[in-house]
N, C-alpha and C positions, 0 to 999 in steps of 0.2 A: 452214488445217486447223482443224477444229473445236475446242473448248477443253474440255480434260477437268474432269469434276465435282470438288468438294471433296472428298477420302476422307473415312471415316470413322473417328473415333481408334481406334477397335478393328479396323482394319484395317492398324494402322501398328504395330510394333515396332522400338523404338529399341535400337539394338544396337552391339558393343564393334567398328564396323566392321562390313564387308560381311561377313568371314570367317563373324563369329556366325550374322548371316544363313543362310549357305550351310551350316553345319552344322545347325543349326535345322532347313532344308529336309529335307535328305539322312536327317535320324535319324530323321526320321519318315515318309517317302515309302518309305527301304528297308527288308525285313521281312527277306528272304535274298539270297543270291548270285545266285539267277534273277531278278530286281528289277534293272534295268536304266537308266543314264542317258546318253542321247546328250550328247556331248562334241565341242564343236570338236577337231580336229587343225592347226597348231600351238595349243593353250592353254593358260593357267595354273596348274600343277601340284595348285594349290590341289584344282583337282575330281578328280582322277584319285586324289590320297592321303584326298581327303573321304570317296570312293564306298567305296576301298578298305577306308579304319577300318570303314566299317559296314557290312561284309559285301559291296557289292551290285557289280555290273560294269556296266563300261563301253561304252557302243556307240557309240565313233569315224565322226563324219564329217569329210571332208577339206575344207576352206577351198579355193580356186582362185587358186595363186597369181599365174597368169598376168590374170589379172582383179583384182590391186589385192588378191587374198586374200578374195574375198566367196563369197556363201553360194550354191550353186545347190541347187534345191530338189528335183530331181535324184538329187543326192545326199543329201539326207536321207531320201527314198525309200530310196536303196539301201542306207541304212547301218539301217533302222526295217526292211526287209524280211528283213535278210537277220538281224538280232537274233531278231527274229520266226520265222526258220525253226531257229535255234540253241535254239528255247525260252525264252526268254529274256520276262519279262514288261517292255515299256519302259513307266517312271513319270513321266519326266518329260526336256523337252529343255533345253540349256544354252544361253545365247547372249549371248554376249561384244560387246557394242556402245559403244563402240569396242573394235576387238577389240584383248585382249593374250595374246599379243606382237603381233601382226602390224599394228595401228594401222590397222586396215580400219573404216568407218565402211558402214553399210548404208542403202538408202533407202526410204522408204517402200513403195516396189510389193514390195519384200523384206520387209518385216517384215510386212505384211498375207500375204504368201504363209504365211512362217513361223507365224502365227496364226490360221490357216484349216487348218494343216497339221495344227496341233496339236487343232484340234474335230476334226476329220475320225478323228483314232486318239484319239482322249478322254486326252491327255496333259499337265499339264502345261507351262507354258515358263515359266523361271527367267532372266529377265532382266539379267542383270550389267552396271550401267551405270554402273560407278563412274569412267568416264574421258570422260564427257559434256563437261567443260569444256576436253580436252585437244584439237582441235580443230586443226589447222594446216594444213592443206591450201586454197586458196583456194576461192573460191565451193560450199563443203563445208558443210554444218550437223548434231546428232546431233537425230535424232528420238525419241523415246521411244515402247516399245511400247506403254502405255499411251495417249497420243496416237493411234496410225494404230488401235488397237482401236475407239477411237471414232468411227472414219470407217465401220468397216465393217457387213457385214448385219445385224440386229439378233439373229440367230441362232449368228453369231459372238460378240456383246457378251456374247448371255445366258451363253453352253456355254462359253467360253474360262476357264480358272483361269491366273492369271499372278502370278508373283510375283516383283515389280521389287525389287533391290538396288543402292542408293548408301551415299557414303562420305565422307568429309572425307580419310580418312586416303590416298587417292589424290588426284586432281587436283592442287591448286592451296591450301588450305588448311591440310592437316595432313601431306603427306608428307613421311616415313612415319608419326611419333612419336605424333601426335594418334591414338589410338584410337575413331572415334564413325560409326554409319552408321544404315540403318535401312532396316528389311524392309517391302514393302507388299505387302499381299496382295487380291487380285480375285477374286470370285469362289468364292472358295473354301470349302466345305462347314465349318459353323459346328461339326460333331464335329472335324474336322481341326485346325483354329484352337484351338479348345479344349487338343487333346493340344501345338499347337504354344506357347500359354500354359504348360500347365506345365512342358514343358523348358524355357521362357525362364526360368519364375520361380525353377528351380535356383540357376541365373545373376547373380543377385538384377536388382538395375536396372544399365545402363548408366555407368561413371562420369564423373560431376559436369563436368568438362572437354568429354571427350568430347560428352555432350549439349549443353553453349553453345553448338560450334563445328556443331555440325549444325546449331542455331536460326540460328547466324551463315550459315550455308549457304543458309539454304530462306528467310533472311529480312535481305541482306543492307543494311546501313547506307549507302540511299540514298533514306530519304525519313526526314521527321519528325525529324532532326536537323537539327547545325548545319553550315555549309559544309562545314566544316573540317575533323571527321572525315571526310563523305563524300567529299572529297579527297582524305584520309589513306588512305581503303580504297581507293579507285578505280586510284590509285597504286601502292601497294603491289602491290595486285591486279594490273596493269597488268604491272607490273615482274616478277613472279613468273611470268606469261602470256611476256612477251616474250622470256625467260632461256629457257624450257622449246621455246620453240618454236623460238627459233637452235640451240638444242642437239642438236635435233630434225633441224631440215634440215642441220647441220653434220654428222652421224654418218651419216646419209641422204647425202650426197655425198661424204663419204671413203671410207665401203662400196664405194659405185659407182665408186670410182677406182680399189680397186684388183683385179688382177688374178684372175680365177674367181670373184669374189664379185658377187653380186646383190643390191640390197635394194629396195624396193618403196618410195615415199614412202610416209612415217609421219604 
């Protein structure tokens, strides 16, 4: 798959966490209650009380649980059509990759779907990717939207606005305690960006901690040192991957053991 370009630093906000992000998004994308955001069904509460504080409603699409909990596109039809006949103005769609709760992971011909979906109704898509390195399922990988964007027509690359959220304070790094993530934005109209600059600067900057541990993320200590640290991380790392992922399949097979309960590999 093709290799996405360098952002541009006025395209990146470094933030207290995804959360900041996702408010950031929401305060300014919703104006009233007819302002509308497609939301996965099962999702992170996070969106449903975000949209709520600032006035604007929800438009639920349903995940397929009998397919491992992935996306049909299908259904984001019917959940964008039928908002659309309630009046309802939709601003932008949510998508959970890897998704939480449900630990569904989507693949490329998905996410190109979902990003063609989104030109096609001139909608935003708000990327949540803050469980990319949580990963356990064998011959599985996470792709990033931004990635399969640049596979696609160039008519898509131009019209698409997408706004990717990561985090420290999930995966593998900082859960929960570390507060540090950071918002990227694509595409998106340089008045927008603007208004999203001065709510951040309310905010003041990101703190001091939080911002290493992303540097430590997007840039980690495995080259230009000495063995020894990069053993130290590798390890560590290592060990914090292989905890989370026994944990994973252990609760994923006691579920299934026991009686009327179903769970989906995570």
């Amino acid at each position: 798959m093709d290799s996405v370009p360098e952002p541009k630093l006025d395209e990146i906000f470094l933030t207290e966490g995804a959360s900041q992000g996702v408010h950031l998004l929401l305060s300014t994308l919703i104006v009233d209650k007819n302002d509308a955001i497609m939301i996965p069904i099962p999702q992170y509460p996070l969106y449903t009380a975000s949209i709520s504080l600032n006035g604007g409603s929800p438009a639920p699409y349903f995940l397929n649980e009998s397919k491992g909990w992935q996306l049909d596109i299908e259904e984001l039809e019917r959940s964008y059509q039928e908002s659309k006949q309630q009046g309802k103005n939709i601003k932008a769609i949510v998508i959970i990759n890897p998704g939480n709760p449900t630990g569904s992971i989507l693949n490329a011909e998905t996410i190109a779907k979902i990003l063609e979906f989104s030109v096609r109704n001139r909608i935003v898509v708000i990327a949540d990717e803050v469980y990319r390195e949580n990963v356990y399922k064998e011959n599985t990988s996470f792709i990033s939207f931004r990635k399969v964007l640049e596979t696609l027509s160039q008519e898509v690359r131009d019209n698409c606005e997408l706004a990717s959220l990561h985090s420290v304070s999930k995966g593998l790094l900082g859960e929960c305690g570390l507060r540090g993530g950071y918002l990227y934005l694509h595409n998106f109209n340089p008045l927008v960006v603007e208004q999203l600059v001065k709510l951040k600067s309310i905010n003041l900057c990101s703190n001091s901690i939080g911002q290493l541990m992303v540097e430590l993320m997007v840039n980690p200590p495995i080259s230009g040192v000495s063995e020894e640290t990069k053993t130290k991380f590798e390890t560590e790392y290592k060990a914090l991957y292989d905890s989370l992922k026994y944990r994973a399949r252990l609760v994923t097979k006691e579920l299934n053991s026991m009686r009327n309960i179903h769970c989906q590999e995570v």
